[in-house]
C-alpha positions, 0 to 999 in steps of 0.5 A: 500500500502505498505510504500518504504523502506528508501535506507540508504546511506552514504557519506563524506559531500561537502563543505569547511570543510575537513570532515573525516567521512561519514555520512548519506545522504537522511536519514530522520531516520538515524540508529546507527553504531553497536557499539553505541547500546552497552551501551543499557542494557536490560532494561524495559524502552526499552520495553515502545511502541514508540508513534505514529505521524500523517501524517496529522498535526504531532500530537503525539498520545500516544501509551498508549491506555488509554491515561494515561501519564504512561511514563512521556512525557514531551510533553503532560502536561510538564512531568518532572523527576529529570534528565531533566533541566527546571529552573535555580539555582539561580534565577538572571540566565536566561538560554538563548537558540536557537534550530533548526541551525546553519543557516547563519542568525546565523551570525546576532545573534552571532554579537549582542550576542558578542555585549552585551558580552553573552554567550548563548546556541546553540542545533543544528541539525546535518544536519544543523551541516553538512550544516553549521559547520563553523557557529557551530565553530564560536559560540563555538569558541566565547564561546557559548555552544553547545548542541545536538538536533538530527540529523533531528529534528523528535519527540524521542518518536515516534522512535525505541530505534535503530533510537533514538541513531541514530539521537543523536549519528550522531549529536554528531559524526558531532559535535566532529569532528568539534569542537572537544569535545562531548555535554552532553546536549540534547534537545528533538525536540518539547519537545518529551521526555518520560521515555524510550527516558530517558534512552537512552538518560542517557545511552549515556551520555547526560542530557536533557535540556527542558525550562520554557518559550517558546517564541512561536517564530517560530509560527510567520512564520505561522501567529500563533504569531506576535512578537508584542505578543512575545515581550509583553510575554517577557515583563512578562517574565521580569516583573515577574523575581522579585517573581521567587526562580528559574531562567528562561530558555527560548526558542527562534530559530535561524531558520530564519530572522523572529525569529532572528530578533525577538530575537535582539528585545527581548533580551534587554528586559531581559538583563537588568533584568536577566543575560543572559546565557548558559544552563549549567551555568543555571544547576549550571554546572562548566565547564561540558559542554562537556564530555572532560572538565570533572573532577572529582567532581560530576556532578551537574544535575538541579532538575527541582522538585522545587515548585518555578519553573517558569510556564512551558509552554508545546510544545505541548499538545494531545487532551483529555489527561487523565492525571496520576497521580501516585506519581511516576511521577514527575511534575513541580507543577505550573500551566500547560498550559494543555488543548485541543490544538492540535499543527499542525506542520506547519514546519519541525523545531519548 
């Protein structure tokens, strides 16, 4: 049977905020304006398949039939080019962040963030930008970091190259005019990056921000986690700050009242041991959070390449995976949580 065609539509958002522009509305994979694909060159990476999701579970099949990780995705075995951001500079800094808002329980979490005087970073979806853009300026205006993370959460490498700049360049347009400037980082939903959503993602101006150690907080809604178990990961996490030569960059979500309050309770586990911070300052960045703030010194992008990085934990890992391993992929070279678990996706956002 063949699939509806998605009726794209557009439309200024309701609500208190005096938005300007259109955006779009009932749009699971909103496609660009004309003039954002003009940065995309002809370029081999474009030409790499998109991957496949199942309908069933939202599991990511590799397109690549024999089942190689030719194209460095993340998601798999924790993939990672010199581009992407994993690991910290200094390791007395703990890069500090929340996906999937903002939420109004993101209230809750920016009170005790402004309580212990942290700065942390904020990757927002663009729809909840929409639903929500007085909760985004409150954090910014309060000094924490902004970042990209699409406009409906779905998995980059299973997109078109056009629905790629779409969910990132929507999500930039509703940020900017809400706050005025444009974020450079980006996060992959899921962690679902390879080497043609790299180039986009470049040609558009962005840095990839992946993390070292994910706090598997949004799996407790599922039964998956508890935060007994979370806060004990924390623990370790804390624990074994003094052997690290690279600081640690966390994953938490402001998704809900389950993983925030989570939060309230893990962070002053690290605080006391770590300093608590934006991704940006975690990439040894000096005021280069946003394209506007630019000067003109180089732009420092973290190497995640380092032999001390902290042990990255994959969001996800495809069964059976046969691995690459051409030395022109390259790996955080710690062990890796590589096995047969398939990831069943049990919400929208993780």
């Amino acid at each position: 049977m063949a699939q509806a065609e998605e009726v794209f539509t557009y439309a200024i958002p309701g609500g208190t905020f005096p938005w300007k522009n259109e955006y779009p509305s009932g749009q699971t994979r909103p496609l660009p304006k004309t003039e954002w694909l003009a940065v995309l060159k002809d370029d081999p990476a474009l030409q790499i398949p998109p991957n496949i999701i199942t309908s069933v579970g939202g599991v990511i099949q590799n397109a690549d039939p024999t089942g190689a990780n030719t194209h460095c995705n993340w998601t798999w075995d924790g993939c990672v080019k010199p581009t992407d951001i994993v690991s910290c500079e200094d390791r007395t800094i703990w890069g500090t962040s929340f996906d999937d808002g903002p939420y109004q329980i993101t209230k809750e979490l920016l009170a005790y963030l402004k309580k212990i005087d942290v700065k942390v970073t904020f990757f927002v979806v663009g729809i909840q930008v929409i639903a929500h853009p007085e909760v985004m300026k409150q954090a910014f205006d309060e000094g924490h970091e902004i970042g990209i993370h699409t406009w409906g959460h779905k998995e980059l490498t299973t997109l078109s190259n056009e629905q790629i700049v779409g969910e990132l360049k929507w999500t930039e347009l509703a940020i900017k005019e809400v706050l005025g400037v444009t974020p450079r980082l980006m996060r992959p939903p899921r962690g679902d990056i390879d080497d043609r959503v790299r180039y986009i993602v470049n040609a558009l101006g962005y840095v990839p921000a992946m993390w070292s150690v994910d706090s598997q907080d949004w799996r407790i809604t599922a039964g998956q986690q508890t935060e007994a178990g979370l806060l004990a990961d924390v623990t370790k996490w804390a624990q074994g700050v003094s052997a690290l030569t690279r600081g640690g960059n966390s994953l938490m979500h402001d998704l809900n009242e389950v993983t925030v309050g989570a939060a309230l309770k893990a962070l002053p586990i690290l605080h006391p041991v770590v300093k608590l911070s934006p991704v940006g300052t975690c990439a040894g960045w000096k005021n280069e959070s946003y394209l506007e703030y630019l000067t003109a010194q180089p732009v420092n992008a973290a190497s995640s390449t380092s032999t001390t990085s902290p042990v990255v934990t994959p969001a996800a890992t495809r069964a059976n995976a046969k691995l690459d391993s051409a030395s022109s992929l390259v790996k955080v070279s710690t062990t890796l949580a590589v096995g047969s678990l398939l990831v069943a996706m049990v919400s929208n956002f993780i």
